[in-house]
N, C-alpha and C positions, 0 to 999 in steps of 0.2 A: 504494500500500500504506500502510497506516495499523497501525503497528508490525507483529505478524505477523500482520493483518486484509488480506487479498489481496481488493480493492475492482475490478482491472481486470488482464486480463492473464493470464496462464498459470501456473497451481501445479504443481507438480510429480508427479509420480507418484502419491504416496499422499492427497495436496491434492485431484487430481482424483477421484480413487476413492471417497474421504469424502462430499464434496461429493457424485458422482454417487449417492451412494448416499443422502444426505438428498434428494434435489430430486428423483429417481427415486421413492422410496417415498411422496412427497409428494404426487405423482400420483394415487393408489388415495385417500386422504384428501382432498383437493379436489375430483375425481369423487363421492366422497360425500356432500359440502360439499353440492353443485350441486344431484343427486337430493333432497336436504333439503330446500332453498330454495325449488325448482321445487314439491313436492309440499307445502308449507308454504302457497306462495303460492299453489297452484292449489284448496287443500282453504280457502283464506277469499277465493275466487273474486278473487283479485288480478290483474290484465290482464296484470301485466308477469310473468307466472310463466313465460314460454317464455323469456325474455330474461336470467331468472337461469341456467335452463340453459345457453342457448348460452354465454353469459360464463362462465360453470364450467367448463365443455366448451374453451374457449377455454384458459382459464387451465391446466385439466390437460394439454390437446399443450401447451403453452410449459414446465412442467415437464418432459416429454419434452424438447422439443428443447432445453431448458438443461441436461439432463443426459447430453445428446450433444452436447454444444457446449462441453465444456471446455478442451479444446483449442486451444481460438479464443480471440484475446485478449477479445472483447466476452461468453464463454458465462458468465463468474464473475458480470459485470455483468448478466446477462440472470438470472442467480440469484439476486442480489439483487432485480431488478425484482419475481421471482416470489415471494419474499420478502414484501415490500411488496403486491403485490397481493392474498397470502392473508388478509394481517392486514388490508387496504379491507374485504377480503370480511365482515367481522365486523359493517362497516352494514347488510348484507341481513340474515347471520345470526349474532346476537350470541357463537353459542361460538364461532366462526371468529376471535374476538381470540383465546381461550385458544389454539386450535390455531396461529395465524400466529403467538404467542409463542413457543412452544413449537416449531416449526419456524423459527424466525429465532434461536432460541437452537442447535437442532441445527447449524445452518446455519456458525454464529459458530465454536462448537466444531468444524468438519468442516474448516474453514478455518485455524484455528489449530495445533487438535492436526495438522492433515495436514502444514502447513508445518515443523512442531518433528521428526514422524518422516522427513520427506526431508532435512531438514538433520544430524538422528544417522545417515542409510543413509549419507549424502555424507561425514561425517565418518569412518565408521566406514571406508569404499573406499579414502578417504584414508589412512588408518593402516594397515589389512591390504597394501593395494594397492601 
C-alpha cells in the first residue's frame, strides 16, 4: 500500500465494490476501444486489424475477471495491470490515452475514496458497537 493507494492485497468492503464497479464498466468501453481499432484498421486495409481485436477482446475478459477477483490478494494488482494496459492501448488508438487516463484516475479515486469509507463504517461499529 502506498499511503491509502491499495497496490496488492484485499480492500475492504466498499474498496472492492468501487473498484469493481470502475474495472467492471470498463469493460463495455475497451470492447468498444477494440470494435474501433479493428474497423479502423480493416477500412485502411491494415493486416494486423484481426489482432487488435483479439487483444481488445483479451483485455475486456481481464476486466471481467479483475472485477471478480477482488477478493484475491493478486485481483487489485490485476486492476492495475488492466489499468496500464488500457492506456498501451492508446498506441493503436490515440483516444484510448484520454480514456486509460480517465479510467486510471477513476481507478485511483475507487481505491482511495473506498479505503476512507470502510475505515469511517469500522470507526463508526466501533463507537455504536
Amino acid at each position: 500500500m502506498i499511503g491509502n493507494l491499495l497496490v496488492h492485497g484485499v480492500g475492504d468492503r466498499m474498496t472492492r465494490r468501487f473498484a469493481g464497479l470502475v474495472v467492471g464498466s470498463q469493460t463495455v468501453v475497451v470492447f468498444l476501444g477494440a470494435l474501433v481499432a479493428w474497423a479502423i484498421a480493416k477500412a485502411q486495409h491494415d493486416t494486423a486489424h484481426t489482432s487488435y481485436l483479439v487483444i481488445g477482446l483479451v483485455l475486456a475478459v481481464l476486466c471481467i475477471v479483475a472485477a471478480g477477483t477482488l477478493r484475491r490478494p493478486w485481483g487489485v494488482t490485476l486492476g492495475w495491470v488492466v489499468q496500464c494496459a488500457t492506456l498501451l492501448a492508446g498506441f493503436v488508438l490515440p483516444m484510448m490515452f484520454v480514456v486509460g487516463v480517465m479510467f486510471i484516475a477513476l481507478w485511483v479515486t475507487a481505491l482511495v475514496q473506498g479505503r476512507k469509507m470502510d475505515d469511517l463504517t469500522a470507526h463508526h461499529e466501533e463507537t455504536s458497537g
